[in-house]
N, C-alpha and C positions, 0 to 999 in steps of 0.2 A: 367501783362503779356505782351510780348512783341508783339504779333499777335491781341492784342485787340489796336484798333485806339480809341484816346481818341476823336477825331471828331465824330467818326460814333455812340458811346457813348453817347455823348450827344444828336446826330442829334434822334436816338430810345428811350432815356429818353424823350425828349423834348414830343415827340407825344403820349406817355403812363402814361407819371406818375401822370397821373392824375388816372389812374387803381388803385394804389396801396391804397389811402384813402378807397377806394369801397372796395376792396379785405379786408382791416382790419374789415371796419366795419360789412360785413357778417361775418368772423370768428369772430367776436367779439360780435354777436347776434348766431352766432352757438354753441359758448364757454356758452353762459349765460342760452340757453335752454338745454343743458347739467349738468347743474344742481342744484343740488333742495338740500331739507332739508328732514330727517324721520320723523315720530312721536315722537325721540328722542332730534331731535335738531342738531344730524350728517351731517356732508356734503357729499352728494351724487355726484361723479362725473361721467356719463358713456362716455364712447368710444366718442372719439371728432369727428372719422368722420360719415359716416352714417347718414346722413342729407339730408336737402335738401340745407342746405348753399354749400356745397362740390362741387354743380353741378351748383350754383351758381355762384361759380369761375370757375368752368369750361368753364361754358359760358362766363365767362368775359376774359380767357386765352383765348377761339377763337378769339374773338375780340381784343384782343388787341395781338394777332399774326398777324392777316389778316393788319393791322395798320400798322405793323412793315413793310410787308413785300408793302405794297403800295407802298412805293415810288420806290421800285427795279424793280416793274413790270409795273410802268409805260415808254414806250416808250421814251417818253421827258424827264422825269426824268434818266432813265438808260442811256441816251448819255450823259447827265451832268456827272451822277454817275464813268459812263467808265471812262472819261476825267479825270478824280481823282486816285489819287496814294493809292488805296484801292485795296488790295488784293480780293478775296472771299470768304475765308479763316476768314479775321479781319472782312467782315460784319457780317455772320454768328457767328463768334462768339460774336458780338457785342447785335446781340439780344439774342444770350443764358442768356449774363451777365444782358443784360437789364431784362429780363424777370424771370431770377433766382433773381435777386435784389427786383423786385416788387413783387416775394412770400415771400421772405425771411424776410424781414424788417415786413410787417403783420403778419406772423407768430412768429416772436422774440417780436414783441410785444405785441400780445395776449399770449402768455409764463409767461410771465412779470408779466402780469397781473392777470393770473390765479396761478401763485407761490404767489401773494400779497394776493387773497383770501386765500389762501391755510394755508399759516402763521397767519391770523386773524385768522382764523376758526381752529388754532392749530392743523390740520392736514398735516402739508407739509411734517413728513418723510412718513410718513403711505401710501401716495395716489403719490410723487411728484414721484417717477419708474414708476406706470400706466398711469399717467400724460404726462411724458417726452415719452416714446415710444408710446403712442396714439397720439400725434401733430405729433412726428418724422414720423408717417406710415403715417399719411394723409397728412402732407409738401410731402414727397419722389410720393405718389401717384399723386399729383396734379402738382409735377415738371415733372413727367413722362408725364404725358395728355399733361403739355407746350410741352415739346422735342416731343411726338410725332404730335403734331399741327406742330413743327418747320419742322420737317421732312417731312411733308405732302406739306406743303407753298413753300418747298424748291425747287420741282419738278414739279409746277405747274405753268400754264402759264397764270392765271388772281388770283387775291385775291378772288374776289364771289366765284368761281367756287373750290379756294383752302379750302376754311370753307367751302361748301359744302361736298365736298369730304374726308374732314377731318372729320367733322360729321358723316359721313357715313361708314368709317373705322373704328372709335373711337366706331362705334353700333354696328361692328361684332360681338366681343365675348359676347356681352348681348343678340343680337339674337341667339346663339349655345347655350347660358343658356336658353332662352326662348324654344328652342325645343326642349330639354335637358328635361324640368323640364313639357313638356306638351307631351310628347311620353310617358314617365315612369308614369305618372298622367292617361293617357290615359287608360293606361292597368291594374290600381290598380283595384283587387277585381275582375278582369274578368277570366273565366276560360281557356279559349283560349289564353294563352300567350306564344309570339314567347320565343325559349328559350335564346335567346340573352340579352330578358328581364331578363327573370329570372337568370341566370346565371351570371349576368355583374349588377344585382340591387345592391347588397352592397358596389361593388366599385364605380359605379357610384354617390352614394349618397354621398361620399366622397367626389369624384372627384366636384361636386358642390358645397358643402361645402368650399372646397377650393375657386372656381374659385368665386363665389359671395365676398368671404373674399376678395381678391386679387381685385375684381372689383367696389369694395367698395359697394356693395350690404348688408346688413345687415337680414341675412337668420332669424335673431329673431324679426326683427319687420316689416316682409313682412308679409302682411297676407297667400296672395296667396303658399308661400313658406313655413309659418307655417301648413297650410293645408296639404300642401305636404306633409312635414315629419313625421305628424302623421298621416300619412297611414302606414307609417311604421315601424315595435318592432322597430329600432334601432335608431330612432327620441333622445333620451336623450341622447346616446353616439354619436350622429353626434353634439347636442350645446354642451358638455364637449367640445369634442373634437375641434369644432371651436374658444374656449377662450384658448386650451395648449397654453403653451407659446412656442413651438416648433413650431408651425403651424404659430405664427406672423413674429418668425426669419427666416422662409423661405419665409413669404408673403416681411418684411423687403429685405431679400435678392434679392430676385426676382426683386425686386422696384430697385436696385442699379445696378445690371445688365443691367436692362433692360433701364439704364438712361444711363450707359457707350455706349450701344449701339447704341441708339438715339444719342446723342451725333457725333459718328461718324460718322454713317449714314448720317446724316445733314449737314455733313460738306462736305463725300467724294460728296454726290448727289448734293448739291449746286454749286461743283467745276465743277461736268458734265452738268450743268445747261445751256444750250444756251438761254439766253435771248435775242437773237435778235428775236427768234421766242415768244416773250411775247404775249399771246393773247389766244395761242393755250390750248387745254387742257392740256400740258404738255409739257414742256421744254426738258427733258429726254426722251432720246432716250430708245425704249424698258419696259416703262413704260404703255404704253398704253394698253398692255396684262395684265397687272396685273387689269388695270381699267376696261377691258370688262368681267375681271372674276367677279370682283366686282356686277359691274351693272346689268350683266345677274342673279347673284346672289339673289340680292336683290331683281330685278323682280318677282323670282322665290318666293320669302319668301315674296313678297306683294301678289301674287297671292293665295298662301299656306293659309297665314294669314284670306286671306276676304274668301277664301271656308270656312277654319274652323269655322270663326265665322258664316258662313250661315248655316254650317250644327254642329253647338253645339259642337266642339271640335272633332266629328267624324276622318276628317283628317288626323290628327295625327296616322294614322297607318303606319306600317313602309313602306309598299309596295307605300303610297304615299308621303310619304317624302323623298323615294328615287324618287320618278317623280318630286316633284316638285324641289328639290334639286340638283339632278343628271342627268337627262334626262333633262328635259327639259331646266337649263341652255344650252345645246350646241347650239340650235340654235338661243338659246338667246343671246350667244359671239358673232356671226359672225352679227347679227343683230345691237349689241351693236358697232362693229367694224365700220360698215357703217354709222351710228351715228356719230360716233367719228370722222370720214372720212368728213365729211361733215361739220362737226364744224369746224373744222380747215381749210378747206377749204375759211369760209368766213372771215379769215384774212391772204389768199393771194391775 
C-alpha cells in the first residue's frame, strides 16, 4: 500500500514483535484446553474463544498499543518524528498493519495446527466449518479490541493515561451487562415488580444473550449467568438459540463493521490530533466531554456497586439506578470537568 511507510514499519515492528511469540503461545495453550477426548475415543472441540486466554491477549493488545503509541507522544521524540517526511495518515496506518500482522500470523498458526490434529484424529471434515468460524470470530473480536485501543491511544495526550482510559471504555458494555443481569435478578420471584420488568423480561433476556456472545462472555459457562437464566421457563430456548448459526453471522458481522469503523475513526481522529499539546488528557479538541461522561459515569457505578454489595444486592431497584446512573452523574460532569481543567493545567 502506498500510504504505509516501510520505515515507520519497521520502526512499530522493531518495538513489538516480540508480542507475537506471547500471543501464539496463549492461543496455543487456549486451543489445547479446548480439547479433550469422550469415553469413546472422539475428539471434542468447543468454541476456541471464551477463555481466559482471550483476555490474555487482550491485555497483551493494551500493551503493545500504549508501545506503539510511545514514541509519538513523547515530546522529543515528536520534534524528531515532525522533522520526517511521515504523513499521519502512514503512522497510523503503520501500527494498524503492525498490529494486525502480530494477531494474524498466531492465529494462522494455531489454525495450522489444529487442522494437523484434526487430520490425525480423522475428523477434519466433520468439525474443520466449526473450527474455521470459531478462530474466524475470536481473530475479528480481538482485531476489534486492537482498533479500538488504537482509537483510544489516537486522542490521547500521554500513553498511561491512553491504557487507562482505554481500559475503561473497553468495561462499558460489560458494566450495562452487569446491570443488566442484576436489575432483572433483582426482581426474580418478587411480587412487586415494576411492569417494565415484566413486560421487557423476554426480550431482554435475548438482548443479553446476544450482547455476552458479542462480548465474548460465554452465558453457558458463567455461573452467575447460568443462575440467572434458570430463573427463567425460557432458559433452554435462550442456549439453542445462542449456538443458531444465524446469531454467530450477525455477531461475525457486527465484528466487521465495527473494525471498518475503527478503522476510520483512527485515522480521521489522529489527523485532528495536536500533539504539540502531548501531555494533556487529550489531544482532541472536544473530546473531553465525552471523558467527563465517562468518568462521572463510572463514579456513579463505583459508588452503585460498594452500596449494593453493603446492602446484599438491595440496590438494584430501578428508582436507584436511576440516582446512581442518571442523577447523580451531573454533578459529577462538571466536577469531573474541573479535574480535567486542572490536569492539563500542569503541562502549561
Amino acid at each position: 500500500m502506498k500510504s504505509i511507510n516501510k520505515a515507520l514499519i519497521y520502526r512499530d515492528w522493531k518495538y513489538t514483535k516480540w508480542f507475537m511469540p506471547i500471543i501464539f503461545i496463549v492461543l496455543l495453550f487456549s486451543m489445547l484446553i479446548n480439547i479433550s477426548g469422550d469415553s469413546y475415543g472422539d475428539l471434542i472441540v468447543n468454541e476456541f474463544g471464551f477463555n481466559i486466554g482471550t483476555w490474555i491477549v487482550v491485555a497483551m493488545l493494551l500493551i503493545m498499543t500504549s508501545i506503539m503509541f510511545s514514541f509519538d507522544r513523547n515530546l522529543s521524540s515528536y520534534s524528531l518524528a515532525a522533522s520526517m517526511p511521515f504523513t499521519r495518515k502512514e503512522i497510523i496506518l503503520s501500527k494498524w498493519f503492525v498490529g494486525a500482522y502480530n494477531l494474524l500470523i498466531p492465529f494462522s498458526s494455531v489454525y495450522v495446527i489444529l487442522n494437523m490434529i484434526l487430520i490425525v484424529n480423522n475428523c477434519w471434515l466433520d468439525k474443520i466449518g466449526f473450527v474455521t468460524f470459531s478462530i474466524t470470530f475470536n481473530l475479528m473480536f480481538l482485531l476489534c479490541v486492537f482498533g479500538f485501543f488504537i482509537m483510544i491511544q489516537a486522542i490521547n495526550g500521554t500513553v498511561f493515561l491512553g491504557s487507562f482510559i482505554s481500559a475503561l471504555f473497553i468495561a462499558i458494555p460489560y458494566s450495562f451487562v452487569h446491570i443488566i443481569h442484576n436489575i432483572y435478578s433483582f426482581y426474580q420471584g418478587r411480587y412487586l415488580v415494576p411492569s417494565i420488568i415484566v413486560n421487557t423480561e423476554k426480550v431482554m433476556n435475548s438482548i443479553f444473550i446476544f450482547i455476552t456472545y458479542i462480548l465474548n462472555i460465554n452465558p453457558l459457562v458463567d455461573a452467575d449467568t447460568i443462575k440467572y437464566l434458570k430463573q427463567n421457563p425460557i432458559d433452554e430456548l435462550m442456549i439453542l438459540v445462542n449456538y443458531e448459526y444465524h446469531l454467530k453471522c450477525i455477531g461475525l458481522a457486527f465484528y466487521i463493521v465495527s473494525l471498518i469503523v475503527l478503522f476510520k475513526l483512527s485515522i480521521k481522529l489522529f489527523s485532528k490530533s495536536k500533539s504539540e499539546i502531548n501531555g494533556r488528557i487529550t489531544t482532541v479538541n472536544g473530546v473531553n466531554k465525552i471523558y467527563k461522561i465517562v468518568l462521572a459515569y463510572y463514579t456513579g457505578y463505583l459508588l452503585h456497586t460498594l452500596f449494593a454489595g453493603i446492602f446484599d444486592g438491595a440496590f438494584y431497584r430501578l428508582d436507584l439506578v436511576v440516582l446512581f446512573y442518571f442523577v447523580l452523574p451531573i454533578p459529577l460532569y462538571f466536577l469531573m470537568g474541573k479535574i480535567i481543567v486542572k490536569y492539563n493545567r500542569r503541562n502549561e
